[in-house]
N, C-alpha and C positions, 0 to 999 in steps of 0.2 A: 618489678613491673610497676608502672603509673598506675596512680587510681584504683589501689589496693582495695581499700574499703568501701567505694560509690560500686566497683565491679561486685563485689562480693554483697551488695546491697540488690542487686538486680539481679544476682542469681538465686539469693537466695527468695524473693518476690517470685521468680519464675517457678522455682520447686511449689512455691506455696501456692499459685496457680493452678498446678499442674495434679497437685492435691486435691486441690477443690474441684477441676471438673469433670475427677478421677471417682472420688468419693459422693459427688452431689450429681453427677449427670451422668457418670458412667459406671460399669457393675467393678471396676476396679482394678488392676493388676498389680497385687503388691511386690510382688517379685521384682519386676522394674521399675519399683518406688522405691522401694529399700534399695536395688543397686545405684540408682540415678542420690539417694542421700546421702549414699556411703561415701560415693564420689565427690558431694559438695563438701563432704565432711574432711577428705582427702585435700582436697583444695584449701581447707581452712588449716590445716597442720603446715600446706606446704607454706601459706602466704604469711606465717609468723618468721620466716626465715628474712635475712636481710635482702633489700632487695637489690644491694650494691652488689650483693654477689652474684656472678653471672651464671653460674649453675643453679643456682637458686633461683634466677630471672627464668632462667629457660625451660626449668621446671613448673614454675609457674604456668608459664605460656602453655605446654604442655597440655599439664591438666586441667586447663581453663578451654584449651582446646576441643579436650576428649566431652568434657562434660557440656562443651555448647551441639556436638555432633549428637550428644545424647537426649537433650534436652529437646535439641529442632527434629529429629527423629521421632522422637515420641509425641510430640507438639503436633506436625503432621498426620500422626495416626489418631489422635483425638481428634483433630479438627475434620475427618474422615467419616468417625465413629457420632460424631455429633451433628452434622450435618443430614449423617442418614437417616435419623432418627424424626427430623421432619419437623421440630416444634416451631412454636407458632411466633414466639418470643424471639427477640435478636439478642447473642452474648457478646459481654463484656470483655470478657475474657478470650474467649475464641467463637466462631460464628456457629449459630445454633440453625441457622436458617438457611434454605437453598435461595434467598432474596437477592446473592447475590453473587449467583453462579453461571449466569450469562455469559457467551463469547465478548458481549462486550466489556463487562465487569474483568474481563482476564485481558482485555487489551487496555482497559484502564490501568489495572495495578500492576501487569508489564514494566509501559512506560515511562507509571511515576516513580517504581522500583527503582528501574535502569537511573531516571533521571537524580533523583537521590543518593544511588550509589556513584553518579560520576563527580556531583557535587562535593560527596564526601570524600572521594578519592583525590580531589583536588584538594579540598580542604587542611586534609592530614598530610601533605606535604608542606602546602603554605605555612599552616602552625610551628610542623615542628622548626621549617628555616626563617622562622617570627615575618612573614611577608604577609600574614592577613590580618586585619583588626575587624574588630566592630565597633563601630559609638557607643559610650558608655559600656562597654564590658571589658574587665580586664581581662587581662591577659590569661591569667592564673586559671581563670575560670571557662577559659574561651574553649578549651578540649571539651569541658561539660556538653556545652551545648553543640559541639560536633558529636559527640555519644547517643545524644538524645533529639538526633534528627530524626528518626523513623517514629516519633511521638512527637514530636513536637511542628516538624513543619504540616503534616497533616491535620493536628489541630488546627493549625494557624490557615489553613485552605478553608477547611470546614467554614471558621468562624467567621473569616472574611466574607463567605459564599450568605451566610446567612445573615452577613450586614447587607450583604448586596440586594438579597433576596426583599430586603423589608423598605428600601429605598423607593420613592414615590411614583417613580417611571418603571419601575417593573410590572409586567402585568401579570394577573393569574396564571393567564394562560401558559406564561414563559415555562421553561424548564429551570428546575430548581436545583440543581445539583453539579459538581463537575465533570462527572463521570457521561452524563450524556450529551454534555458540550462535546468533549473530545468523541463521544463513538458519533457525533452528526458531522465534526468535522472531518475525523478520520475517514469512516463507510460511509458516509453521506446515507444513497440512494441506494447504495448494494447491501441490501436485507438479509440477502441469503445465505454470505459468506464475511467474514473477516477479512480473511483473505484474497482478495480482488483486484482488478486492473485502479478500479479507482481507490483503491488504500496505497498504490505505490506511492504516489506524488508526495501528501502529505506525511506519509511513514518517510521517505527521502529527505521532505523537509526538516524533519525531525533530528533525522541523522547529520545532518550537514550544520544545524544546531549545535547537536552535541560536540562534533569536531570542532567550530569555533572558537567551544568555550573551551574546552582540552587546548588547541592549541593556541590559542591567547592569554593561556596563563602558564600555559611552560615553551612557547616555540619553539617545540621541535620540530617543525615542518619548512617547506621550502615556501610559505604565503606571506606577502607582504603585503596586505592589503587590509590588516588592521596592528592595532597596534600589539607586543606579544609581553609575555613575564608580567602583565599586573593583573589583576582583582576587578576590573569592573565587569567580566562576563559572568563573575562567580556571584555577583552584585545582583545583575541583571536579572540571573539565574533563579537566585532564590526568591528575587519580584516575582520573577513570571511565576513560577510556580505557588507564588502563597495568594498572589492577586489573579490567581486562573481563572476563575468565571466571569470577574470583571473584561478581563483582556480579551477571552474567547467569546463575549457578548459582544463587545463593542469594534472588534476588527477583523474578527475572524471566521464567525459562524453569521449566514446571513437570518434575519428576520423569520423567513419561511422554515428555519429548522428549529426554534423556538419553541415550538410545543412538541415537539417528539422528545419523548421523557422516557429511556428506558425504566427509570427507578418503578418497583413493584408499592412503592411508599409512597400515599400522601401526604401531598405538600406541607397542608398544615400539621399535619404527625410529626412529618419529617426533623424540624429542628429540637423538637422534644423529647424524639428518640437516641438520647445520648449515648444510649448502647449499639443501636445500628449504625454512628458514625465511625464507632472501635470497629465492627465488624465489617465494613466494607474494606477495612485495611488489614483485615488478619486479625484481630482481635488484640487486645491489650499486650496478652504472653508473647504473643508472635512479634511484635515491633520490640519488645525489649528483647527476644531473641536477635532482632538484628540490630539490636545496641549491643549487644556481647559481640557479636563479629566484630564488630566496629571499632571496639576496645581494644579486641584481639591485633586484629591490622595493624590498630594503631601504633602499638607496641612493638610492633617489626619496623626494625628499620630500611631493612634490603627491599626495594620494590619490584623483586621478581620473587621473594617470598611472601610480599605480600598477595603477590595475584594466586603463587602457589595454594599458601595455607584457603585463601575463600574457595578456590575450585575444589579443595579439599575437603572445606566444609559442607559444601554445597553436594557434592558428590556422594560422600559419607553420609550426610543426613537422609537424601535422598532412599540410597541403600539399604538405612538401616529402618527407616520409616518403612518400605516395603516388604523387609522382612517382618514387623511388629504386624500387619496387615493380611498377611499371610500366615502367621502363625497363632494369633492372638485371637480370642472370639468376644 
């Protein structure tokens, strides 16, 4: 399997995680610390095997599999047990804080999820049949930084949001963050619900978005109305989404929504608090959690295994997070 040692570098950061807010925030369960090491340790015996060999590959995959179900499983039931606890601090590592457990914070990280995962789903096809570049990066290195989307484009949101923030035509009053661009564009005026007559439009807009780029970069549809098989929606895509509060200030959200700030954080706190911008995306552990899938995918060639194995993960982690939940005190 690809990226022997960068995978085995992120899982093994994840255990260490997973230690720390095991032992430092929470009363502990060694049982499923010592299962979940035995397993990386397992991993580490199989990944000395060659990787030419296909029994060996697959076994890889395998247990790089079992142990990311174990890992997003257990990650879940911490992020549960921490949360309830109510402190007053935001974590680093996974979120400490109900700051930001709002319907709208869940239709933010939704959306940027979904839009992330259809980016990357496009990506790891482009790479492997060599039809995507970037400037200045090789090639060699280009899978790197498809692994470490889910850390890296939301920094690059973040940091843009707080250049934009300090620019000389921003006013106080503005709203400071992206998360309540999108919930003023989305719900506008409908407070009560997420779910509303006036979220269809803009959630439709969103959808009919995402089909553009899907299908202008592999057309397979019957639309001739742009152009299909090249990279510039994939292009566009990742603008729109790292220059989000710019785009959504200047074209899309009007004046008058500008100061409705869901964030429970002040302004000036706000870009200081480098721990609260881990934890509006899951925390640190959690986004290299979904660089292990990502890995995972990556390494499957067939794209109906690939959709398999994530619904598998997804499902499985899910499962097993609510049995830890359930049985765990």
């Amino acid at each position: 399997m690809e990226s022997r040692l960068f995978t085995y570098m992120i899982m093994i950061f994840v255990l260490a995680s997973i230690f720390y807010n095991d032992m430092v925030n929470l009363d502990g369960n060694m049982y499923i610390l010592l299962a979940t090491s035995i397993l990386l340790l397992g991993t580490l015996g199989v990944y000395i095997y060659d990787p030419s060999n296909e029994k060996a590959n697959n076994l890889q995959k395998f247990t790089l599999g079992i142990y990311i179900i174990s890992v997003i499983g257990y990650t879940i039931y911490q992020w549960k047990k921490l949360v309830e606890k109510k402190e007053a601090d935001c974590g680093f590592f996974l979120p400490h804080t109900d700051l930001f457990n709002t319907s709208q914070y869940y239709l933010y990280r939704i959306l940027y999820l979904m839009t992330i995962i259809v980016i990357v789903s496009l990506l790891q096809f482009k790479i492997e049949d060599k039809l995507f570049t970037i400037p200045w990066v090789p090639d060699s290195i280009l899978k790197y930084f498809v692994f470490m989307i889910p850390v890296i484009i939301p920094l690059l949101t973040e940091l843009l949001d707080t250049f934009i923030n300090d620019l000389p035509f921003i006013e106080d009053k503005e709203v400071s963050n992206p998360e309540s661009l999108l919930a003023n564009f989305v719900i506008g005026d409908a407070k009560n619900s997420v779910f509303s007559l006036r979220t269809i439009a803009p959630l439709c807009l969103y959808g009919l978005l995402m089909f553009v780029m899907i299908d202008s970069s592999y057309g397979f549809s019957f639309s001739s109305f742009w152009p299909t098989k090249g990279n510039t929606a994939i292009y566009i895509a990742l603008f729109f989404v790292i220059f989000f509060s710019f785009i959504m200030r200047t074209i899309f959200v009007q004046d008058c929504s500008l100061s409705d700030n869901i964030s429970k954080i002040d302004k000036e706190d706000y870009a200081n608090r480098f721990d609260c911008v881990f934890e509006k995306y899951g925390g640190l552990q959690s986004m290299l959690c979904t660089s292990l899938i990502i890995v995972l995918i990556y390494n499957i060639k067939n794209p109906i295994y690939k959709i398999m194995f994530f619904l598998i993960i997804c499902l499985a982690s899910w499962g097993l997070s609510t049995t830890y939940m359930l049985t765990l005190k």
